[in-house]
N, C-alpha and C positions, 0 to 999 in steps of 0.2 A: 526627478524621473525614476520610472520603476528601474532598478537591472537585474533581479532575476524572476524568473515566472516559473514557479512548480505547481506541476499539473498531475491530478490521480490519473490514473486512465478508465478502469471499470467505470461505467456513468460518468464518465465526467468527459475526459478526452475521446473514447471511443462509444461510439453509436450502437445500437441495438443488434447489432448485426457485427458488432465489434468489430468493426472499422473506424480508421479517421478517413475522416470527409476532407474534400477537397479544400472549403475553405479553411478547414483546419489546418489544414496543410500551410497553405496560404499564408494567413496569418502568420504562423507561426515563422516563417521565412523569411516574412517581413520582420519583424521582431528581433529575430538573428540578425538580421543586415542593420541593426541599431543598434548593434553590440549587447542585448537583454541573451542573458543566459538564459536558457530553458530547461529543465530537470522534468524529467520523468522521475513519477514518486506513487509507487505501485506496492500493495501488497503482494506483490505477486512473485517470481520467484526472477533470477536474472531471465533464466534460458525463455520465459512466456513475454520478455518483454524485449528479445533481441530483433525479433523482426521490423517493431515500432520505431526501436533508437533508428536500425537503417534506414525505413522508411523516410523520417525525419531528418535524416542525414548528421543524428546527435551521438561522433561517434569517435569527433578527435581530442585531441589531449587537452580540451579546453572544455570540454561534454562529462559532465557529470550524472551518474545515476542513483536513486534510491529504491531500495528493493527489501523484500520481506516486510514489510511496515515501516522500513527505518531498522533495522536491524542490521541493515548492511548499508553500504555511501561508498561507493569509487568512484575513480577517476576513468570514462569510459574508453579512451584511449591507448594511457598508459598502466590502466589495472591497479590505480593504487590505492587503497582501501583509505579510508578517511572517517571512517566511523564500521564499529563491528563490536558486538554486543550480543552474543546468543544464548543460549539457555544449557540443558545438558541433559542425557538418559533420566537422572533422579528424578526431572524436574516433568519430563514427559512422560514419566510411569505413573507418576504421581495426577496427572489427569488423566491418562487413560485409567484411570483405579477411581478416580470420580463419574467418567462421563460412564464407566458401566454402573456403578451403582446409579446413576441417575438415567440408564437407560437410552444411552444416546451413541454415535458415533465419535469416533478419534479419529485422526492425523496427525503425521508431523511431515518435518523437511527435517532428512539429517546427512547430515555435511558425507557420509560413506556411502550409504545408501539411499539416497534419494527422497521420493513422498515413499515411507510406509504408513500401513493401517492393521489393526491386529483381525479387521476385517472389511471387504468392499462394501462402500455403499454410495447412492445416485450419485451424492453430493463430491465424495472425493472422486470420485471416475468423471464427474465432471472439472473437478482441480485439475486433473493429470490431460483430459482431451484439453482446455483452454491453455496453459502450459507446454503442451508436447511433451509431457516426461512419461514417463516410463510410472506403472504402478507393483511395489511391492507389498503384499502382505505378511508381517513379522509381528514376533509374539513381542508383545513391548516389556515383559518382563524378564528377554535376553539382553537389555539394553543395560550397557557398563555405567552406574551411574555418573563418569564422566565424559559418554559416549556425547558430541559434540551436535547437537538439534540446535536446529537456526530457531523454529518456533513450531506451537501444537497446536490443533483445534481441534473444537470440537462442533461437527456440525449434524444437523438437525435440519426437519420441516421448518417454516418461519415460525408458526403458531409453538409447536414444540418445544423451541428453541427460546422465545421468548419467556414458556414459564420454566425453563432451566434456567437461564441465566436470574430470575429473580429464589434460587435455588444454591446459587454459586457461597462459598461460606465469605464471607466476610474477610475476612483476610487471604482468601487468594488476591485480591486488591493490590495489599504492599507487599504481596511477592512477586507480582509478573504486571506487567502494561497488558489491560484485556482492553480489545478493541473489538467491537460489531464490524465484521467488511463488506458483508452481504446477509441480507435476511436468514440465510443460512451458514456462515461462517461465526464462531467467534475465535479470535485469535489468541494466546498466551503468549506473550514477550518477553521477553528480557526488561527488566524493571528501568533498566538504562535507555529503553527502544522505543521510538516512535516516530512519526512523521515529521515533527516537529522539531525532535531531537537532530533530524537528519539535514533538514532542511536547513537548522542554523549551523550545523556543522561546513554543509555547503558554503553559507553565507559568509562564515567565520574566517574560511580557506580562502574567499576570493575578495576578503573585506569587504563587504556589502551587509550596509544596516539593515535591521529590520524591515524599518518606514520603508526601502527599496525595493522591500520582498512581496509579489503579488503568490498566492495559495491558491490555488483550486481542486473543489470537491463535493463530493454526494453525499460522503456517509459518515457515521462513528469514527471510522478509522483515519480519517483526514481532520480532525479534529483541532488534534494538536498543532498542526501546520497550519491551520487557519487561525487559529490564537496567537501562533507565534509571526504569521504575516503583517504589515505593514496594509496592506488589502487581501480582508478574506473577501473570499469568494463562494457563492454554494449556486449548484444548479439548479434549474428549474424543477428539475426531477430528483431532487435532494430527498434526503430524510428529514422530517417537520426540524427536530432538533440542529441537524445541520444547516437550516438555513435561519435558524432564530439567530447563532452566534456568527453571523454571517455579517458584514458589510456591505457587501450588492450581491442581488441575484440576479443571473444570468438565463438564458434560456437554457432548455433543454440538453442533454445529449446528443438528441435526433434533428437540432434543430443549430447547429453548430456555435453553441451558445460559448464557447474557447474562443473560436474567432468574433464573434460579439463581443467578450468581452477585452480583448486583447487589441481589437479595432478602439473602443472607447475608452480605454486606459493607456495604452501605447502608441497605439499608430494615432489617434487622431487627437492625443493628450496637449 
């Protein structure tokens, strides 16, 4: 029997309208009442993904969450970190001094200050409205280079973005985990960080093998957690890639393809 189920949320758990659906809901409650952990496993930052844990009611000392790509792992309850891996000012000067030579936008997440950007654009003002955070703009070359960044991006049009990233040098590869989170995200992590890395950490904490680990997800950035699942999973509304290295596809986002899946592997397994 499966016992834990980690789910992305962007495309995957939440719907076009970035909600979860009522079956999703559902489901998932059933699932809980069969003792199946449920992990939220988001790039997204804690504060953009507090509303959902409540929602779900994944919030006591037995609720785990994964946030920033897998950069960060606690314990939702009792706040106890279980994995944490982040980057540093050197490391996010060092791409914002790329993405402007190649003409493109920065962000980061830094543990003092927040999202800054050394300037606003669509894509980050969209980070910070989907989040509730707050946006600063700061010169990235005031930054200590052990000032403490969780991770950086760098984002872009999709078209844009795609012939940057075939642009990126070659060895930024074995200095950071770069992950695609969305057509216009690319992420820089911590070499130690990723979905994958988190989700076994999870596993690890509550002794639960692999083969018990169901993954779900859409993009690049859930990658890793589907290679390290026991059942990957990829949506109907995946990325071609994400669903080649996939074990079953699911339905859509929009079409509560979590409770489909979590109905055919759990509840009616």
């Amino acid at each position: 029997m499966y016992k834990l189920v980690a789910l992305d949320m962007d495309g995957t758990l939440l719907n076009s309208q970035k909600e979860i659906s009522t079956e999703n809901k559902l489901a998932i409650a059933k699932a809980k009442e069969l003792g199946v952990t449920v992990v939220l496993a988001s790039g997204r930052p804690l504060e953009g993904m507090k509303s959902k844990l409540e929602e779900l009611s994944l919030t006591s000392d037995k609720d785990f969450v994964l946030f920033y790509n897998g950069s960060m792992v606690k314990n939702v309850g009792t706040n106890e970190i279980i994995h944490n891996h982040i980057v540093d000012g050197k490391a996010a000067k060092q791409i914002a001094k790329l993405a402007q030579e190649l003409n493109v936008n920065v962000h980061a997440f830094s543990q003092v200050h927040g999202l800054i950007t050394p300037k606003a654009s669509q894509y980050t003002e969209l980070e910070a409205s989907i989040n509730g955070l707050s946006l600063t703009e700061f010169n990235f070359d005031d930054l200590e280079d052990d000032h403490p960044i969780v991770k950086t991006m760098i984002v872009a049009d999709p078209a844009i973005l795609t012939e940057t990233i075939k642009k990126l040098p070659k060895a930024l590869y074995d200095q950071f985990t770069i992950v695609q989170s969305a057509p216009f995200f690319l992420e820089f992590l911590n070499p130690m960080s990723n979905k994958g890395v988190g989700i076994k950490a999870i596993a690890e904490y509550l002794n639960i093998k692999a083969e018990e680990v169901i993954c779900m997800g859409d993009a690049e950035n859930d990658h890793h957690m589907l290679e390290f699942a026991g059942l990957s999973i990829a949506m109907e509304n995946a990325m071609d890639e994400t669903k080649a290295i996939a074990d079953y596809i699911t339905l859509s986002n929009d079409e509560h393809g979590v409770a489909a899946a979590i109905d055919k592997f759990i509840l009616n397994a």
